[in-house]
C-alpha positions, -999 to +999 in steps of 0.1 A: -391+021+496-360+013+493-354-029+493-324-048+509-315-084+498-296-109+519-279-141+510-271-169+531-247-200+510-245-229+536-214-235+525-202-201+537-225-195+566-223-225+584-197-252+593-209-285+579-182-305+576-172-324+542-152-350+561-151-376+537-174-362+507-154-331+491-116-334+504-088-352+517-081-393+518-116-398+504-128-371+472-160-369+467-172-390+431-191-363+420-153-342+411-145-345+375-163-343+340-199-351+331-214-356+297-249-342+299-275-368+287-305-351+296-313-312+313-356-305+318-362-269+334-402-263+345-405-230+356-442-231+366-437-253+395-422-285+410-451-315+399-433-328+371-400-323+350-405-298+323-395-294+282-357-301+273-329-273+277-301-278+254-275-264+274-245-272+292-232-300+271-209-308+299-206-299+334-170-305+358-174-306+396-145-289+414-132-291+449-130-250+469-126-235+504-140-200+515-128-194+547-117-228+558-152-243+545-147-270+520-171-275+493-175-290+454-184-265+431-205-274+398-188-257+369-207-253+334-183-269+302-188-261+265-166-294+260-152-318+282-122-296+281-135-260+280-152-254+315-163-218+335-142-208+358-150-216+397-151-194+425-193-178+423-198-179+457-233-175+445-236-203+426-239-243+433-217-251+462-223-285+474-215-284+514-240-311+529-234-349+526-268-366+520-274-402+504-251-409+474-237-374+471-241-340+480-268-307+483-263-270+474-284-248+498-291-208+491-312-189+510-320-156+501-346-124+518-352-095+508-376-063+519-380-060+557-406-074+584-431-053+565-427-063+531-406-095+530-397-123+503-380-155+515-367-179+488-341-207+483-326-229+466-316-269+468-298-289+445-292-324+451-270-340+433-267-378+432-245-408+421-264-444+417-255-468+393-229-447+378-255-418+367-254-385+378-287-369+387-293-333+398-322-322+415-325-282+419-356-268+435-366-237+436-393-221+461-403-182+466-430-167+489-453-137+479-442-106+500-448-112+540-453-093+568-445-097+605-417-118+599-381-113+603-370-108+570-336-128+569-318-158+552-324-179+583-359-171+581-362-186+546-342-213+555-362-223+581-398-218+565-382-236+528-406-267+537-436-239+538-428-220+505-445-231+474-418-247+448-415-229+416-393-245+398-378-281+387-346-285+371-332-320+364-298-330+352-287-362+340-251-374+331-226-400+322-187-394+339-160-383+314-130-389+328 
């Protein structure tokens, strides 16, 4: 059987607007260099924040546009000077304002209304007292039928499929 996969990136599928958050008069406060003070990855589910992960050191938030659709893009650093290149369409694109800074949604299908897995992403990623915290969340289904096996449909069921994973990141601001 051969299997299709589809991939939906809010920031390139639909036009939420960064007025304020990621461009013009008003940049966004997550753009710039973070030290990394703490990174937990659980990959066996969302109840709780799992054993250290040692890397990135740093990580830079950058502002893009696909299309006319602004976004801020987290980068990976190996110093506070030596950072991946942006542009992964696939990666974290952070598109929707929520409080104190901005989410990253993917959505992702793949199979067909007989044999269909929905999953997706969301990353928040916050400012409060000067801290940055990111949130990513990651939830999958087992393989479904009768559905309509596309990105919207994952998007739309998220709230319904089991989390599988917890990554947190914490950081201090660089420059």
């Amino acid at each position: 059987m051969s299997r299709l996969v589809r991939f939906a990136v809010a920031a390139a599928l639909t036009p939420l607007a960064l007025t304020a958050a990621a461009c013009g008069d008003d940049p966004s406060p997550l753009l710039g260099v973070w030290q990394v003070t703490a990174h937990t990855a659980n990959p066996a589910g969302c109840d709780a924040e799992g054993p250290a992960v040692a890397e990135p050191p740093f990580i830079k938030f950058i502002e893009g546009e696909f299309f006319g659709q602004e976004f801020v893009e987290r980068v990976d650093c190996t110093s506070a000077t030596m950072c991946d290149e942006g542009g992964n369409l696939f990666g974290e694109l952070y598109t929707e304002d929520i409080p104190n800074g901005l989410r990253s949604s993917i959505y992702a299908s793949s199979g067909d209304s007989t044999a269909c897995v929905l999953s997706g992403s969301r990353a928040d990623a916050t400012i409060v007292n000067g801290v940055l915290r990111i949130e990513k969340r990651s939830y999958a289904s087992g393989t479904l039928a009768g559905v309509t096996c596309e990105p919207e449909t994952a998007e739309a069921m998220l709230a319904t499929l089991p989390c599988v994973e917890l990554e947190v990141t914490t950081g201090t601001k660089v420059d």
